[in-house]
N, C-alpha and C positions, 0 to 999 in steps of 0.2 A: 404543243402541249406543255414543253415544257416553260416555254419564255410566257405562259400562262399563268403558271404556278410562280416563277420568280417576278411578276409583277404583282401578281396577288399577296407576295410576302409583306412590302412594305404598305400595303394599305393594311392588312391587318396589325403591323405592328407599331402603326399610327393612331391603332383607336387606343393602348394605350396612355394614361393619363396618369398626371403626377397626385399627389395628394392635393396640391393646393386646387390643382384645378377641379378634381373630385368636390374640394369640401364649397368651390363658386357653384358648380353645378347643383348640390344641394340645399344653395341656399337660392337658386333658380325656380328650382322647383318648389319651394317652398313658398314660392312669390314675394321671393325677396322680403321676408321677415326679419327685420331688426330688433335687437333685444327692447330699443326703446319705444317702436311701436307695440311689441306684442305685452309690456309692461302697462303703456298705455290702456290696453285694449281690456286688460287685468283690473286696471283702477276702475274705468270706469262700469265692466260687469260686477264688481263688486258694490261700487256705487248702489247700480242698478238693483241688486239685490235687496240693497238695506234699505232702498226706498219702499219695496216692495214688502219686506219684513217689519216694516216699521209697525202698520196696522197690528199683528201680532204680538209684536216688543212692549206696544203700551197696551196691551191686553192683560198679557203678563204683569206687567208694575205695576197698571193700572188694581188687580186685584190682590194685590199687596199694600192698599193706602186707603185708608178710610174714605167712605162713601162722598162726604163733605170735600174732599180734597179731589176728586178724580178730576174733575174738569176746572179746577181754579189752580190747577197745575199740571201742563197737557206735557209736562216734560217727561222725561227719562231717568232723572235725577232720584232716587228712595232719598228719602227725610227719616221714614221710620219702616218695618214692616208689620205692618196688621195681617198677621196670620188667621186671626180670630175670622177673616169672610171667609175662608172655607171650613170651619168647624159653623160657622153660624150658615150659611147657604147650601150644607149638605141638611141640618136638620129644619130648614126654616119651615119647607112646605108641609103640605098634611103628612106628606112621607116622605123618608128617608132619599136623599135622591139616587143612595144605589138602587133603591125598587124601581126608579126611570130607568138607572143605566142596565137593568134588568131585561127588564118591556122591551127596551130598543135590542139588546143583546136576542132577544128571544125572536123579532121579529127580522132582522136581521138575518141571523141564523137560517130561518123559515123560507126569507129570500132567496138564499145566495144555494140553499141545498135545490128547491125548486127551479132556479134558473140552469145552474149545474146539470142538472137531471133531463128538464123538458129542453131546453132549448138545444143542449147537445144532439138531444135523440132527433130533433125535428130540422137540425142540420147536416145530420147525418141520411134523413129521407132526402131531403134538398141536393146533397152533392152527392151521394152514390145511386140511389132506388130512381125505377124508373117506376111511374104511374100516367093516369091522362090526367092532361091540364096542369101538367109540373110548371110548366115557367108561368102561366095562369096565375095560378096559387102562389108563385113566388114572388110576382109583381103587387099580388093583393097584401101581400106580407111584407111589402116595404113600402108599399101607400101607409099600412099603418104609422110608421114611422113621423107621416108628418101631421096627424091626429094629435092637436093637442089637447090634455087632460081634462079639460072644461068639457069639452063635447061629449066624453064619455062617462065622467062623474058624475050626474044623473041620473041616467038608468042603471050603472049601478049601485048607488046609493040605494035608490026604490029598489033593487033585487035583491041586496042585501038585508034590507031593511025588512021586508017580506020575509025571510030567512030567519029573522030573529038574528041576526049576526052583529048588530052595531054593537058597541064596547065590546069588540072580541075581536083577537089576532088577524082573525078568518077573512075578512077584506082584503087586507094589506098581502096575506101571505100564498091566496087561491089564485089571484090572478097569476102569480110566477109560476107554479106549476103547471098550467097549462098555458104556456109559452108565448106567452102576451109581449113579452121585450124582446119586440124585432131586430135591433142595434147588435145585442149578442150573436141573434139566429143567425145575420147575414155576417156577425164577425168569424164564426166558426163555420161556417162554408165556403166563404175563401179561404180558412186555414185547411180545410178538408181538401177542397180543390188542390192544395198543395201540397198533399200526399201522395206519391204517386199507387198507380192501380193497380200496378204488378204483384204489390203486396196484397192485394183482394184476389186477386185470379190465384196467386199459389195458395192463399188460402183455401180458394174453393175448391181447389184439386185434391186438399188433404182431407175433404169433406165439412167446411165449417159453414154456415148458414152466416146469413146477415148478424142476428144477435153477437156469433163468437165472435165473427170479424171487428164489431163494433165494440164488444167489452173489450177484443183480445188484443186488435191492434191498432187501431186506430184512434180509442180514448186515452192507450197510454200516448201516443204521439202530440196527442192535442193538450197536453199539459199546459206551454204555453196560454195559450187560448184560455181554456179553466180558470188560468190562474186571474188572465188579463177581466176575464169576467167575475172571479169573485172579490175583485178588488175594487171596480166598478162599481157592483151590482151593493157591497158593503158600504161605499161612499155614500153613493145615492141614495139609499133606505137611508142611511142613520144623519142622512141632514133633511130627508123629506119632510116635512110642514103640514103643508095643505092638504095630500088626502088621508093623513094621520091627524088631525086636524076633524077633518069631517066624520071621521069614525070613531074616533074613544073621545068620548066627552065624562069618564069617569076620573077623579082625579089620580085612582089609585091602578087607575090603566093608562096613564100617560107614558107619554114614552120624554127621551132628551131633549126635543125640539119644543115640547110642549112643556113641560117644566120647564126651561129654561125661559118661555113666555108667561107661566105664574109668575115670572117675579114681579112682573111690568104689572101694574094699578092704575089702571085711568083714574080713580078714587082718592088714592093717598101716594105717598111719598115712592117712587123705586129703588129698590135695596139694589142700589148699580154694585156695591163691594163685593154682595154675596153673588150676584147674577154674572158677575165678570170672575170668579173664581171657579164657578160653577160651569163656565163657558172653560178654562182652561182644562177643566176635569174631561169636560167632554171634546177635545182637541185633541187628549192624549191617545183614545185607539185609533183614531184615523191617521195619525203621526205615524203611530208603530206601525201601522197597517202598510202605508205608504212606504217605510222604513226600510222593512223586511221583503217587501213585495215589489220593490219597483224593478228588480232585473228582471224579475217575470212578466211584469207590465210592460216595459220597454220590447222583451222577446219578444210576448207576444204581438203587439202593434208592428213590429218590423216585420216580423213573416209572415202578418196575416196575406194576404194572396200572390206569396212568392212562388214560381215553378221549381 
């Protein structure tokens, strides 16, 4: 026992190590990272970036330089600032284009409350409730997903249209509340899934039905998730086109995508100055949005279906 223990001593007082050898090992583990490669590595993600920001940079200067000069000088360089395209590109069209950033603001809104709303609720049937033909129903709700919007803009066009609903909100903002964006539904049942259950069983011991469980415990957890979808859900509406497009043909129901297609003239001249200043206006809340929001978009995408 004991020539045990005195053999045992000098292995243990072999593991340790001096500093230098400490600071090889962490540069071991590090995979052997040198300051000059990871400087390297530096340059050229930055590179990478400005290539990628470029598009944007002459968006910017671009509606800072008279109409005549945007494309007979694709540089970066200001010569002067023509401020005058956004005072001329906010009043050009029949209306003011805060009434678009309105419209979109109002439809938007409409989205992200209705997504919030249904799609939580019908994730929350999906990963807690039981019923018949749950995985049925849940298979049939992720076939949607690969339906694209042609096939189904059709009929409801005509059901709309039957409704008396065209130039009105009500297209754009009915299909979200009853829980048409499967992407969400199956993102917040894997978040749900990674709840665990123990916190529904003590619930139901203190007496709470499904409703409290779901307002009380389980929507506050799913924040993440909420957030990851009303970020989304805010992107998508406020660059959609086409079936905003097909529904308000008024010009004083337009929304940003559509204004910002007034300024285009197959007829006459395009005011690119004001149409490119006008794009910057409407750049700004998806920026902020992304801004503010991306630790919660990040949270959420990493824990959606962690145990």
């Amino acid at each position: 026992m004991t020539e045990t223990l005195t053999t045992a001593v000098p292995a243990v007082s072999g593991l340790r190590r001096t500093p230098d050898e400490i600071a090889r090992l962490r540069r071991s583990r590090a995979g052997g990272r040198s300051p000059v490669r990871s400087a390297i590595k530096h340059v050229l993600l930055c590179l990478t970036g400005l290539i990628m920001l470029y598009p944007v940079i002459w968006l910017v200067v671009s509606s800072l330089r008279p109409s005549d000069e945007i494309f007979r000088n694709p540089g970066l360089v200001l010569e002067g600032l023509e401020t005058s395209n956004y005072t001329v590109g906010w009043n050009t069209l029949s209306e003011p284009f805060g009434v678009f950033l309105l419209n979109s603001g109002l439809v938007v809104l409409g989205c992200i409350v209705g997504n919030l709303v249904s799609c939580s609720m019908a994730a929350y049937a999906f990963a807690r409730l039981r019923f018949s033909g749950k995985r049925m129903w849940f298979v049939v709700m992720l076939t949607t997903i690969m339906l694209p919007i042609h096939v189904i803009i059709v009929p409801q066009y005509i059901l709309f249209s039957q409704l008396g609903w065209v130039n009105t909100f009500l297209p754009l903002i009915l299909p979200k509340i009853l829980a048409t964006d499967a992407f969400f539904i199956f993102l917040m049942v894997q978040f749900i899934r990674g709840i665990p259950t123990e916190l529904d069983e003590a619930a139901r011991l203190d007496g709470c039905g499904h409703p409290r469980i779901f307002g009380q415990i389980i929507l506050p957890l799913m924040v993440p998730a909420l957030a990851t979808t009303a970020i989304f859900t805010f992107i998508w509406t406020w660059n959609d086109f086409f079936s905003q497009l097909i529904y308000l043909t008024k010009p004083e129901m337009y929304t940003v995508p559509l204004a910002l297609r007034a300024f285009m003239d197959a007829q006459s001249a395009t005011s690119w100055g004001p149409m490119f200043a006008m794009s910057v206006v409407s750049l700004l809340p998806i920026f902020l949005v992304f801004l503010f929001g991306q630790r919660f978009l990040i949270k959420g995408i990493a824990t959606t279906g962690g145990k």
